[in-house]
N, C-alpha and C positions, 0 to 999 in steps of 0.2 A: 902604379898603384899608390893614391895619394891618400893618406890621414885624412880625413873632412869634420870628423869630431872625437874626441875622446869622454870615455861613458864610467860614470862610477855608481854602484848602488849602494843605500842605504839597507840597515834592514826593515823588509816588511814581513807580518804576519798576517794570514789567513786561516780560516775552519775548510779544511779538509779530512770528509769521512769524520766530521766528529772530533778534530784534534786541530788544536795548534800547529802552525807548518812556520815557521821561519824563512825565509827568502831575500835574496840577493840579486834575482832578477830583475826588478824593476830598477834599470839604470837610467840615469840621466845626464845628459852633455855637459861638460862641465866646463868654466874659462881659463884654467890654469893647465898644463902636461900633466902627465898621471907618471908613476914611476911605477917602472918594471920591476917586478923582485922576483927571487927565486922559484916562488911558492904563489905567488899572486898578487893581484896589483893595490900597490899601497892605499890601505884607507875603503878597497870594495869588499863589501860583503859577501863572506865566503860560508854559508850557513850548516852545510852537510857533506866535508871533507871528506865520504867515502866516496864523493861521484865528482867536486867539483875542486878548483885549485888544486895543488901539488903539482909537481915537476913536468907535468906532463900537459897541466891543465892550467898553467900558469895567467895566459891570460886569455881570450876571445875574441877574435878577429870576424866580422861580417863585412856581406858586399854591401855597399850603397843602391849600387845597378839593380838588387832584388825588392827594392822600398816598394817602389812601385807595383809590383807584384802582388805584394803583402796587403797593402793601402786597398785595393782593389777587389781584396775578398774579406777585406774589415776595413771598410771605410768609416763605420762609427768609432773607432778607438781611439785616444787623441795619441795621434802620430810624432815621435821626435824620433831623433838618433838614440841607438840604444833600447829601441823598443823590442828588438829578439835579441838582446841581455847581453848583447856587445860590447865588451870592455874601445872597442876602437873600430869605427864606421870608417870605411877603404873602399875608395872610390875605384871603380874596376878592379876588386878582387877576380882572381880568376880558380875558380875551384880546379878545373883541369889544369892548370900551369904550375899548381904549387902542388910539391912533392912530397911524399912523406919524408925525413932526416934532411931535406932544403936546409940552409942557412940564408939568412935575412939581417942584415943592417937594420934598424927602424930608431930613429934617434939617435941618441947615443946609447943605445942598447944592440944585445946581439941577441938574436932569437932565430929556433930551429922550430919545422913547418911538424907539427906530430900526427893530432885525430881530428875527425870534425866533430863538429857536435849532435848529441843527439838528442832528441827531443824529450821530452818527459812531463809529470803532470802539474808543476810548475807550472810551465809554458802554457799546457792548456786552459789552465787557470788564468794567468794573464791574460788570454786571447778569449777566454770565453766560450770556449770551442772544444771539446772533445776531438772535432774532426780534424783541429790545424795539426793535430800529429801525424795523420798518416798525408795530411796534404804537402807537410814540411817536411815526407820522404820522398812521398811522388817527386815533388819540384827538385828535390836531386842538388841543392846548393847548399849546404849548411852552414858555410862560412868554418875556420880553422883553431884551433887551438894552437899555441904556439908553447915551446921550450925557452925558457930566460938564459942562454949564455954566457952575453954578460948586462948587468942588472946597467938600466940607466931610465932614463926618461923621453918620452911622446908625444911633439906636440901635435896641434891640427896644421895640417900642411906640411909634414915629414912623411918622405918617399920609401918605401918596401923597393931595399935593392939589394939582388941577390950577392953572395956573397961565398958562395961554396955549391956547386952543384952534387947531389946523393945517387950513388949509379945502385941500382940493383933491386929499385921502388914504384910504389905507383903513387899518381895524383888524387890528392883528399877527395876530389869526385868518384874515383875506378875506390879507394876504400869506403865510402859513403855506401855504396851502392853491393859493395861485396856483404856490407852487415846487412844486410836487409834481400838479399836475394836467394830465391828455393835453391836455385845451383848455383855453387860458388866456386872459383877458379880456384882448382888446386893450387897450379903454382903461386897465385898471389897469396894464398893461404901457408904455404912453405916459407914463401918469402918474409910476409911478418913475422912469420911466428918466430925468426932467426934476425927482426930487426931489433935495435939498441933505439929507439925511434919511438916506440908504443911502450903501454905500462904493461905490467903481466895479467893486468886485472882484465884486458884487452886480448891477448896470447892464449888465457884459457881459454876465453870464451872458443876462439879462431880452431883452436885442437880441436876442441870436441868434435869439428865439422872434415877434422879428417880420419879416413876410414881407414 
């Protein structure tokens, strides 16, 4: 799992419903490493800190392998890395391989595998599309959020190499798929709700679904 670009956004604003919306999504490849921090990556714009950055959400991993995909059902959009708001494009990401509390080398930083991401009206704004939400569930790959370790820097062409395997979790594919499904696997619902891995803001939601 190779680096192929790292992606930072500026901010942009948009009228939605009548309002001002500030955004961080629209990323762009950048020629220099980007630095990991605790909180989020140095210099991207983090616009509505109850959903995006912080500890959990520090920074945003997507697959490469899905471009094509994407390109395919919006082939009018002008295409770069960073277009589904990717802090770092990874060439074979693999949603089923990476675990939830994984540890990961990436640079010289240390980062732990947490949530994927979910889609929201940003996103659809960007893409144009009301419908790429529920198609960016169907397709089932979200690409990872990751935990900062320890803080360092990313360039293009730096390898995701594990570093600590987590026993007692599933992979951001098997949780992707748990958010979004009528019946949801007890046990994997027990099991987060008891991991150190997810935020709590992620835990309540997972309770309510148990009876």
């Amino acid at each position: 799992m190779k680096v192929i670009s790292t992606n930072i956004g500026q901010p942009t604003t948009f009228l939605w419903e009548g309002k001002e919306v500030i955004t961080g999504i629209y990323k762009k490849p950048t020629d220099v490493p980007i630095h990991l921090g605790k909180d989020n990556v140095r210099g991207d714009e983090v616009s509505d800190r109850r959903v995006h950055g912080g500890a959990f959400k520090a920074c945003y991993l997507f697959s490469a392998n899905h471009y094509p995909y994407w390109k395919y059902l919006y082939p009018n959009l002008n295409w770069t890395y960073g277009m589904l708001g990717e802090n770092l494009t990874v060439e074979n990401l693999d949603e089923k391989q990476l675990y939830v509390g994984d540890t990961y080398k990436l640079g010289n930083a240390i980062v732990q595998i947490t949530i994927p991401r979910e889609p929201c009206f940003k996103f659809s704004h960007k893409f144009g599309s009301q419908a790429v939400l529920q198609q960016f569930i169907d397709h089932g790959y979200p690409g990872t959020y990751v935990r900062i370790i320890e803080k360092g820097e990313v360039k293009v062409g730096d390898i995701l190499e594990l570093v600590q395997k987590e026993k007692d979790t599933i992979s951001i594919f098997e949780l992707f798929k748990l958010l979004y499904a009528e019946d949801k696997n007890l046990n994997h619902l027990n099991m987060l709700i008891k991991s150190d891995h997810i935020p709590e803001r992620l835990k309540k939601r997972l309770k309510f679904f148990i009876k």
